[in-house]
C-alpha positions in Angstrom: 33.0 -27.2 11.4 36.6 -25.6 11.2 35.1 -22.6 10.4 32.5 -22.6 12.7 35.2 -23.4 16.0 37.5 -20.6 14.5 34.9 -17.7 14.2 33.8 -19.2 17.9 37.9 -18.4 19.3 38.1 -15.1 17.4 34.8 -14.3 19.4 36.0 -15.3 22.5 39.5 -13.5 22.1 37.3 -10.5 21.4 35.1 -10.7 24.3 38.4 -11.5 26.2 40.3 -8.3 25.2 37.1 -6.9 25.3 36.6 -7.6 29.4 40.8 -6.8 29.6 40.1 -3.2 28.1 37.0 -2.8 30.1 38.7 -0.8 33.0 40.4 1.5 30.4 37.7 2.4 28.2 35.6 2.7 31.3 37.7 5.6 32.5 35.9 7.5 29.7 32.6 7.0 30.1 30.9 7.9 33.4 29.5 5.1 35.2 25.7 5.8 34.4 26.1 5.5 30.9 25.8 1.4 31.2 22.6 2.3 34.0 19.2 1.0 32.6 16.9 3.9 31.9 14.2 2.2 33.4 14.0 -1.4 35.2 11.6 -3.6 37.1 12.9 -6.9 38.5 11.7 -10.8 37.8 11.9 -13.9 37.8 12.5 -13.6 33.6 14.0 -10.8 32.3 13.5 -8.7 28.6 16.7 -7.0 27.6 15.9 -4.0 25.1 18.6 -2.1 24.0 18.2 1.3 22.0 20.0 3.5 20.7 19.3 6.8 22.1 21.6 9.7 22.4 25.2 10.4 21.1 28.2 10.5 23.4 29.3 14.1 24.5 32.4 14.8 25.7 33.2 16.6 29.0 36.0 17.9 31.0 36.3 18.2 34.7 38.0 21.6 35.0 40.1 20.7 38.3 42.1 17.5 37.5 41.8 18.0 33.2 40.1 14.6 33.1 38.0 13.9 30.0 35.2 11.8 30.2 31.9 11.4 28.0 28.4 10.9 29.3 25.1 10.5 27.0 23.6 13.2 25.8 19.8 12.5 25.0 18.5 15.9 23.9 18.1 15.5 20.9 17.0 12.6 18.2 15.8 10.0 20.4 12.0 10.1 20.0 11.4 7.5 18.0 14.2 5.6 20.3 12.4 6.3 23.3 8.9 5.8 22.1 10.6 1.8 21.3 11.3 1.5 24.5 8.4 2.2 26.0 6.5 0.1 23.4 8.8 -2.4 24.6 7.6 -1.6 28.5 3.9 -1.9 27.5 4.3 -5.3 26.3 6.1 -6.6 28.9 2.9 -5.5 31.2 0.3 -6.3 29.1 2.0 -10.1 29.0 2.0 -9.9 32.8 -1.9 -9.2 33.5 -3.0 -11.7 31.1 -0.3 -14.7 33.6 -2.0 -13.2 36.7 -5.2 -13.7 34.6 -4.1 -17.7 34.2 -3.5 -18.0 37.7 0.6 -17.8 37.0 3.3 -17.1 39.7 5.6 -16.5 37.0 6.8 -12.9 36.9 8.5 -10.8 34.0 10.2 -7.9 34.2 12.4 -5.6 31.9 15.8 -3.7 31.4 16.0 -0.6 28.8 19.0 0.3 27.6 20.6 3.1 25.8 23.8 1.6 23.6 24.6 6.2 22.7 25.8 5.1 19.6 28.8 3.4 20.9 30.3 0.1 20.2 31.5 0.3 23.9 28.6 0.5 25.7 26.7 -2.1 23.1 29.4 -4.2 23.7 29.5 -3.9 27.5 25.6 -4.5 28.2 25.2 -7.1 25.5 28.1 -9.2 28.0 25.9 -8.1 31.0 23.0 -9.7 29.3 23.9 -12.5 28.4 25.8 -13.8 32.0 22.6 -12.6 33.8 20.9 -15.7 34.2 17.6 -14.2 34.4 17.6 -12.9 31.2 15.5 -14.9 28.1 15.3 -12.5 25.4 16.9 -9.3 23.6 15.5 -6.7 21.1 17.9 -6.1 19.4 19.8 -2.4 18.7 18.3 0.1 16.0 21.3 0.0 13.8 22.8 -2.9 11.8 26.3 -2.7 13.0 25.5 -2.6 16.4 23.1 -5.6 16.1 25.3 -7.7 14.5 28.1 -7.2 17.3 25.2 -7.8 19.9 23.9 -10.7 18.3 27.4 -11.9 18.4 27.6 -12.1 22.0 24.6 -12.6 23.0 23.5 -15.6 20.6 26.6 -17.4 21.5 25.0 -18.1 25.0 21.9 -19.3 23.7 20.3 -16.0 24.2 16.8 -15.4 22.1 18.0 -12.4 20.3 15.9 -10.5 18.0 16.1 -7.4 15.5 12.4 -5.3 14.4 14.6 -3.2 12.4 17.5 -5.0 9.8 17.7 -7.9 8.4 20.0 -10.0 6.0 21.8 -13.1 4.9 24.0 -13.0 7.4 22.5 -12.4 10.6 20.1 -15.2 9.3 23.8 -17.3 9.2 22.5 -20.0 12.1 26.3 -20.8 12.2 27.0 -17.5 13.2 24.1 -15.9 15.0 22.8 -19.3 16.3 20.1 -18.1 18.6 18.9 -15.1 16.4 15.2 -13.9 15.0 14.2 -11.3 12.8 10.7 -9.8 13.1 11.2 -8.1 9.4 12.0 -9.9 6.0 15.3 -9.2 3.9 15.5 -6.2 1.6 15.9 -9.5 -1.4 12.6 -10.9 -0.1 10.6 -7.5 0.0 11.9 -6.7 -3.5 10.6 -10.5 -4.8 7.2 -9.2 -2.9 6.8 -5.8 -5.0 8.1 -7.7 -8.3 5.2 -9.4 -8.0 2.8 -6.5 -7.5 4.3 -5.2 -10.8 4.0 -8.4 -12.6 0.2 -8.4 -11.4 0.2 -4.6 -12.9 1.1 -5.3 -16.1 4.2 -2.7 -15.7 7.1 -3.0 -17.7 8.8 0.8 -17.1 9.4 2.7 -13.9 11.4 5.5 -12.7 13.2 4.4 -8.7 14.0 7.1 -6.4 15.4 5.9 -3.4 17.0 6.9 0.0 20.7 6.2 0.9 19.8 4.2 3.4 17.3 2.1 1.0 20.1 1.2 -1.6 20.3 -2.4 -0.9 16.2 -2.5 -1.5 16.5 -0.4 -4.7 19.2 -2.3 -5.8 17.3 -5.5 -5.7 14.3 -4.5 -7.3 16.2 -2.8 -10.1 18.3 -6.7 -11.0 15.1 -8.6 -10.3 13.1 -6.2 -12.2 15.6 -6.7 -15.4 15.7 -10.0 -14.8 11.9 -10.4 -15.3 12.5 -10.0 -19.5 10.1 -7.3 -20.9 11.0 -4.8 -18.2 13.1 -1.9 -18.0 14.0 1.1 -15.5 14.1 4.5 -16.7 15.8 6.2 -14.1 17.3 5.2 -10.7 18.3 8.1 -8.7 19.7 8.6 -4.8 17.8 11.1 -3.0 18.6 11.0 0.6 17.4 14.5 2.1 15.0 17.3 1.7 17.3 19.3 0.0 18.6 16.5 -2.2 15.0 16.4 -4.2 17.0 19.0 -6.8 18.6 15.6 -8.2 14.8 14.1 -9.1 14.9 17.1 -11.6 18.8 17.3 -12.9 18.5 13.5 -13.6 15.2 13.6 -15.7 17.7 16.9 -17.5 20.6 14.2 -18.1 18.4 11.1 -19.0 15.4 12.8 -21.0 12.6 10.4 -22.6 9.3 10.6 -20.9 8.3 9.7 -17.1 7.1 6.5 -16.7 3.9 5.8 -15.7 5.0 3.8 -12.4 7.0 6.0 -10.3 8.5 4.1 -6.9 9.4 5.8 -3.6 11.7 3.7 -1.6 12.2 6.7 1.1 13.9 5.8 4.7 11.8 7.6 6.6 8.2 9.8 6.3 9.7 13.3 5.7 11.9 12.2 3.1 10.0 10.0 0.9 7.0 12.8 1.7 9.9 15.5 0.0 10.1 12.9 -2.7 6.6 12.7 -3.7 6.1 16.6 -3.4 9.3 17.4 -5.4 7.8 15.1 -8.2 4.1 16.3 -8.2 4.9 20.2 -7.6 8.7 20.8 -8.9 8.6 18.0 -12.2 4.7 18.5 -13.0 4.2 14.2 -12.8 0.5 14.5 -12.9 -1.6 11.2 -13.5 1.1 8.8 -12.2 0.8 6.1 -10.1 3.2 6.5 -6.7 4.2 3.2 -5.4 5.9 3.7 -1.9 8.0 1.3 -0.8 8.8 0.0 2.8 12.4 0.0 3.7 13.1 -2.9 6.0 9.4 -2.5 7.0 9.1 1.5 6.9 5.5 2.4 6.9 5.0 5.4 5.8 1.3 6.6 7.2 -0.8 7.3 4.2 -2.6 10.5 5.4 0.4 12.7 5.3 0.8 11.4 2.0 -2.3 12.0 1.2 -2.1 15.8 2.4 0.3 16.2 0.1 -1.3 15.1 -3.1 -4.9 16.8 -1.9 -2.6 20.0 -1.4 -1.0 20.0 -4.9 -3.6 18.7 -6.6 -6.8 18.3 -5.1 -9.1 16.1 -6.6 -8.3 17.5 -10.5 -6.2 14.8 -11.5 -6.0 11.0 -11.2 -2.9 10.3 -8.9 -3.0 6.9 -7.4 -1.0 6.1 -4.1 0.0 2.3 -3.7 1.2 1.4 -0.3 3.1 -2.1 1.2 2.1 -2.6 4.5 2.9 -6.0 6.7 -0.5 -6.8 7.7 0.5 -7.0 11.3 1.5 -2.9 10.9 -1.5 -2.0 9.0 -3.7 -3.2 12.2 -1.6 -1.4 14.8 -1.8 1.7 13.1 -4.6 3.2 15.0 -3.8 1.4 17.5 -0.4 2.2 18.5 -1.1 5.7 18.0 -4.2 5.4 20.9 -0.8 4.1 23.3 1.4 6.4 22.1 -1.3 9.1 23.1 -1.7 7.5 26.2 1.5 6.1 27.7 1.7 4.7 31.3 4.4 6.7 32.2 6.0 6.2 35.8 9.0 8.3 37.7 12.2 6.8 35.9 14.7 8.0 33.3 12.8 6.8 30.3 9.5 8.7 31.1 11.1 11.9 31.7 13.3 11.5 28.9 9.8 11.0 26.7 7.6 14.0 28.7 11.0 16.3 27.4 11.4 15.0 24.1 7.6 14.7 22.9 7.4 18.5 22.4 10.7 19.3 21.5 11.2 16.6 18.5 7.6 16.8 17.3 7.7 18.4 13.4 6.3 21.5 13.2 3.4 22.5 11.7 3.6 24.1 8.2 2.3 27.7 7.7 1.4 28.0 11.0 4.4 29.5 13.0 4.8 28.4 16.8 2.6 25.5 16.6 3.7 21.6 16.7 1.8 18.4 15.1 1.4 15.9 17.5 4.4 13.2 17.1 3.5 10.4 15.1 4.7 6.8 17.2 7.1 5.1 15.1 6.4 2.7 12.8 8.2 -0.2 14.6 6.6 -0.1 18.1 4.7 -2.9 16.5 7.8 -5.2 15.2 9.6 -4.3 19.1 6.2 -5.8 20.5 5.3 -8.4 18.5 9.4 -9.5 19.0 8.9 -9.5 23.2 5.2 -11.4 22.6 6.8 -14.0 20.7 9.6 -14.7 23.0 7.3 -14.2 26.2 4.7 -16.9 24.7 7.1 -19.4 24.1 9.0 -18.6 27.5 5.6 -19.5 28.6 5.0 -22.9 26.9 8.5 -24.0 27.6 8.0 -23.7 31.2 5.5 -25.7 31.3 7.4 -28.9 29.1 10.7 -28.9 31.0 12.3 -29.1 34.4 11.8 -26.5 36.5 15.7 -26.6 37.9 16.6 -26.6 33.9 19.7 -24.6 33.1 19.5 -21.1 32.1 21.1 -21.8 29.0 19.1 -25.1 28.2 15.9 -23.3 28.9 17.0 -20.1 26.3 17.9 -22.7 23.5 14.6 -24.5 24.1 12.6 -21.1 24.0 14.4 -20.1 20.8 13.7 -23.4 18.9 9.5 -23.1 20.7 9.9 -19.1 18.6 11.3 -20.7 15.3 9.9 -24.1 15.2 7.8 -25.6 17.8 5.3 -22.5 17.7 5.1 -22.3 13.8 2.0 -20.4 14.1 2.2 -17.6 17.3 -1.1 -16.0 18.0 -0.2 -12.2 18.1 -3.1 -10.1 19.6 -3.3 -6.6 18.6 -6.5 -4.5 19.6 -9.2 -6.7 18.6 -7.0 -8.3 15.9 -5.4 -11.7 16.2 -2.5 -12.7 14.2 -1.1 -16.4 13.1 2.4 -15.7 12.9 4.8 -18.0 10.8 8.9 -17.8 10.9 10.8 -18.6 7.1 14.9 -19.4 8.3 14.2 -17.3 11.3 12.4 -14.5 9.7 9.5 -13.0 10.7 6.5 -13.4 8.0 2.7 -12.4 7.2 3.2 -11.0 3.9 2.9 -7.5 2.2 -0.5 -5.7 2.2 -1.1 -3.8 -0.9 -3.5 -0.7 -0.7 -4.2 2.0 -3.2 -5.8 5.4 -2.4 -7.0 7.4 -5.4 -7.6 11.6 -5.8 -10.3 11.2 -8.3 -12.8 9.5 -5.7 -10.6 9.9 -2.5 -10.9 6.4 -1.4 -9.0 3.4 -0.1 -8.6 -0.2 -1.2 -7.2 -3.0 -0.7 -5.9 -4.5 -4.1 -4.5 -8.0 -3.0 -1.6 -9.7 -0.8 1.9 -10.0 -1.8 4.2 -12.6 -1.0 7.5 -13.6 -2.1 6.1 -16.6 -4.8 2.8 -15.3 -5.6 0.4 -12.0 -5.3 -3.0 -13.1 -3.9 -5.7 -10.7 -5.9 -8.1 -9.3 -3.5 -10.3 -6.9 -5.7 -9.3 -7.3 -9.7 -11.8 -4.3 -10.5 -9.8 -1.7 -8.3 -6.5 -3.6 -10.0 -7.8 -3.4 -14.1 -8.9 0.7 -12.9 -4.6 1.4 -12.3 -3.8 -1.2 -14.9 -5.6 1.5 -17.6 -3.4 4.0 -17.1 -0.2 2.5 -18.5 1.0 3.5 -22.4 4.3 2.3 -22.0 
């Protein structure tokens, strides 16, 4: 309890200095900075805060005054697209009230943080004394959503993160009001443990991205831990240009490749240089590729599946295992059917999105001058289901308590509808329906496994991974990868 009341004053000392510094700091940043990039008033309000853009600096030329605004030129797709995900729910929720015969209205905020403590700082206050406000997505970067979370959950304030998640911003003591709509990088590594336990394996090779050391870190110790295993090789590589390490560290270690080789990439174009680097560059040829999410990654199977057809094509028998949250596996077609087809309005945000969607989109290899379509982000999905979540229980709540009820009474109450009173959420997506359950605030539906093979060029779902058990859904396409392994 001591504790507890003295990490409660070194918060409020910080928002106080905070609020005292305001003017100060504010001198640097131009007012529009802390403007939402798009807005639309209610009687509830959804607080989504992003971080697109990087500060730039600039300097009026007649009084020598330096001040930074946002520059958003750059980087901020996948930011953007979040946002707009965000949007989309927020309207969708809204039809289906009116549907009910509701007078209740919702409406939204969408904020850019520009990778600035500042501004993250500034707008997490602004949230949380708006008394309007219900819920928060959280910001895109741990640091930032832990300082958020700070403010914001100390008001009662439904806060949740669709990117990070770990022991501490589960800490109920400290992040009272907080959610995660992703598992721990611990839990996900119990989850594939599992898998390999299910395989049989007892000897793989890790390549991981910088970004996913915590994940690879945990599946290497649990992975000892298990008895009979062993890891040949666990190796950093963070970049295109960094595959050259895959190589020098098979030069220093020597000893043969092990059957089970595991991606743990950060992002699609990086584990996608992974898996190329050790199919074309090493010569790996009749392995089985086990990419893993990071924090929830998906990495969408037909690129990586262009990349084995292209080096190989169907001559060998490469097999491509993928983890996939159920909930992501659905949406994949269909967030990329909204993503194609955004409602986009006059505001900020949308012309922020019609200037970045060709700009930022990957180009296409070999053909010079022309552009793949961008691929939505993976966690449109987990920035959704987050808002739904909130928005349902928002819904039940009203309809339990006072209508005159304190704006923090009601936010407490919505929070403890998310995590306990509403242990099992129905989440629509397309014509799929969801039951969502919540383990110590975390979001959970377990870990799809799927395999795709080059031999016959087909897709299957092997079974359902969870962190006590792995559910087997089809033990002949399991004992056809469990053949491979000599080791």
């Amino acid at each position: 309890r001591i504790q507890i009341l003295f990490e409660m004053a070194i918060l409020m000392l910080a928002l106080t200095t905070l609020l005292l510094l305001d003017t100060v700091v504010s001198k640097c940043f131009k007012d529009e900075i802390y403007q939402p990039l798009a807005k639309e008033d209610g009687e509830y309000i959804i607080i989504g805060l992003f971080n697109i853009g990087i500060p730039k600096k600039e300097i009026d030329p007649v009084n020598n005054e330096t001040t930074y605004y946002c520059d958003m030129s750059t980087k901020s797709l996948y930011g953007v697209q979040k946002a707009l995900g965000l949007r989309e729910e927020v309207w969708e929720f809204s039809k289906k009230l009116k549907v009910q015969g509701s007078n209740v209205t919702i409406g939204y905020e969408l904020y850019s943080v520009c990778n600035s403590f500042h501004v993250n700082n500034r707008i997490s206050v602004s949230a949380m004394q708006n008394p309007k406000v219900i819920g928060v997505a959280g910001v895109d970067i741990k640091k930032f959503i832990k300082e958020s979370s700070l403010i914001t959950t100390t008001n009662s304030l439904p806060t949740f993160s669709y990117m990070y998640s770990d022991a501490e911003l589960l800490n109920k003591d400290r992040f009272p009001t907080f959610f995660s709509m992703i598992d721990t990088e611990e839990n996900e590594a119990k989850i594939l443990i599992n898998f390999l336990k299910e395989l049989g394996s007892h000897y793989m090779d890790i390549w991981h991205h910088v970004y996913s050391l915590e994940s690879a870190g945990y599946v290497y110790h649990q992975f000892l831990d298990e008895g009979e295993h062993s890891c040949g090789r666990i190796q950093q590589v963070s970049y295109d240009d960094d595959v050259e390490n895959i190589a020098e560290q098979y030069q220093k270690t020597g000893g043969k490749p092990a059957d089970v080789q595991l991606i743990l990439g950060n992002n699609l174009y990086g584990s996608e240089a992974q898996l190329r680097y050790l199919i074309e560059n090493i010569g790996l040829r009749n392995k089985v590729y086990i990419l893993g999410p990071s924090n929830g990654r998906k990495k969408y199977q037909d690129d990586h599946e262009d990349v084995v057809k292209e080096l190989l094509g169907n001559q060998t028998d490469e097999t491509l295992i993928y983890q996939m949250p159920p909930l992501l596996n659905t949406y994949l077609n269909f967030s990329r059917a909204i993503a194609a087809n955004w409602t986009l309005q006059d505001s900020s945000i949308d012309d922020l999105y019609r200037s970045l969607q060709t700009k930022n989109c990957r180009k296409n290899k070999g053909k010079e001058g022309e552009y793949i379509k961008c691929t939505p982000t993976s966690w449109i999905p987990f920035v959704q289901a987050g808002v739904r979540l909130t928005l349902v229980a928002l819904n039940e709540s009203l309809h339990e308590i006072p209508t005159m009820t304190k704006p923090c009474v009601l936010r407490d109450y919505v929070y403890r509808k998310i995590v306990n009173g509403t242990r099992n959420v129905r989440v629509e997506l397309g014509n799929d329906v969801y039951n969502v359950s919540f383990d110590s605030g975390t979001f959970s539906v377990g870990v799809k496994f799927m395999a795709w093979s080059s031999s016959d060029n087909s897709i299957v779902t092997l079974g359902y991974g969870y962190t006590d058990r792995f559910v087997v859904s089809n033990k002949t396409e399991l004992d056809k990868i469990r053949h491979k392994y000599s080791q």
